[in-house]
C-alpha positions in Angstrom: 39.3 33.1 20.9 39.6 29.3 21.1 36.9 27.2 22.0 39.0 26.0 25.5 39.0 29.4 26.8 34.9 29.5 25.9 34.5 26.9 27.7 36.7 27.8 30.6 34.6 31.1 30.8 31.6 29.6 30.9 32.1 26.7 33.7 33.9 30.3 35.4 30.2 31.9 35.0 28.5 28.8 36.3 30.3 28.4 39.3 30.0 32.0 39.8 26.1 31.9 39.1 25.9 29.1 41.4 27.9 30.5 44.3 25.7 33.9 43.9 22.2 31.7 44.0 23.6 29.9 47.0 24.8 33.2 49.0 28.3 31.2 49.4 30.8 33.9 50.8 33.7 31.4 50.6 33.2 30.8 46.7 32.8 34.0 46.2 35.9 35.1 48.0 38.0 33.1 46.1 36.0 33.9 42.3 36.0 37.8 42.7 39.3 39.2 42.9 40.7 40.8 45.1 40.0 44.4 43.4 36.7 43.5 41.9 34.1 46.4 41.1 30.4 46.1 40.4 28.3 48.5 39.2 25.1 47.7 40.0 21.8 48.0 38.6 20.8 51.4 40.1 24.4 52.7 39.7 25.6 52.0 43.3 29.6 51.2 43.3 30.7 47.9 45.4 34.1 46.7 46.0 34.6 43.2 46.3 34.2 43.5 50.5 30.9 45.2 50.3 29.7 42.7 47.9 30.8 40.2 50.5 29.2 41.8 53.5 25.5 42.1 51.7 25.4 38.3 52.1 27.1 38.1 55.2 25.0 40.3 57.0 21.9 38.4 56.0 21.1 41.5 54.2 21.1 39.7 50.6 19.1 36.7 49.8 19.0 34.9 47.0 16.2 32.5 45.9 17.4 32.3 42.1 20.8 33.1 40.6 21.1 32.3 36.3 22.7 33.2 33.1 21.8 32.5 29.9 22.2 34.4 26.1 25.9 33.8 26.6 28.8 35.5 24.7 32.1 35.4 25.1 35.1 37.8 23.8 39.1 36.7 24.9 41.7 38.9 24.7 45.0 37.3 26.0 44.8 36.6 29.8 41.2 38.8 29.7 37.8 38.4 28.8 34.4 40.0 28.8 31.2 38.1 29.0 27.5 39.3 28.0 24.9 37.7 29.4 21.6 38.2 30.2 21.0 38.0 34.2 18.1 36.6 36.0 17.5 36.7 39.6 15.0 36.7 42.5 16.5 38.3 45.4 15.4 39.8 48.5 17.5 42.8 50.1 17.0 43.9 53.3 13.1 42.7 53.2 12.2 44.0 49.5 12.3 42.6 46.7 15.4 43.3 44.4 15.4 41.0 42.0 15.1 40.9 37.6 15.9 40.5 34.5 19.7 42.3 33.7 22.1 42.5 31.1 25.5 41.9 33.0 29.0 42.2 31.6 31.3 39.9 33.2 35.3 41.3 33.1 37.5 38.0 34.0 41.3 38.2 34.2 43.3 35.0 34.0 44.7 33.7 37.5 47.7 31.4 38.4 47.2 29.0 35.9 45.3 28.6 32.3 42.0 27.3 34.1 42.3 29.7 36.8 39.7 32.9 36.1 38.6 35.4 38.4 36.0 38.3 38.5 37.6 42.0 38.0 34.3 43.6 37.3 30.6 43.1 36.9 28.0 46.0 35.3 24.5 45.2 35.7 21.7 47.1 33.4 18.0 46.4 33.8 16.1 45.0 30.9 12.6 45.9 30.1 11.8 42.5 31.7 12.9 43.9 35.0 9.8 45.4 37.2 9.5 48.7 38.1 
């Protein structure tokens, strides 16, 4: 994988990170596409409208939104991305948030620079309270 399309992934996962931590549905909509599927943590299936919908029913909250121990793997116009997943987040009143392992599968847009997010899987860590 060259170092451009690292790099490209990356900035992708910042602005993702970012757009998560600020509960921006208009980022969002436009980084996750338009079949996108997350497993999360517990197991629960979301398409890319329910993921949508937790924010814009006020249900999801975000305080805290990061990535770090980043690694990247391109194949072609796809790539997956490990990462380890930090959030404080409030759903619905509780607390939700942790520590995750979350695989990132991107898919190549319109354009060389243009990535957007097919799936996500989330996994708790042992850092993640129980």
């Amino acid at each position: 994988m060259s170092d451009v399309m690292e790099n490209q992934i990356r900035a992708f996962a910042t602005q993702w990170a970012a757009a998560e931590e600020m509960n921006d549905t208009t980022t969002l909509d436009h980084l996750l596409n338009e079949d996108f599927i997350a497993v999360g943590p517990l197991g629960f299936v979301l398409n890319k409208a329910a993921w949508l919908e937790r924010y814009r029913s006020g249900d999801l909250k975000n305080r805290n939104f990061a990535l770090d121990d980043f690694s990247v793997r391109g194949y072609g116009d796809f790539a997956v991305a490990i990462a380890r997943h930090t959030q404080e987040t409030i759903y619905k009143g509780r607390p939700a948030g942790g520590v995750f392992r979350a695989t990132l599968i991107l898919k190549r847009g319109s354009s060389a620079e243009d990535w957007r997010l097919i799936g996500l899987q989330l996994s708790p860590t042992a850092e993640t309270p129980r």
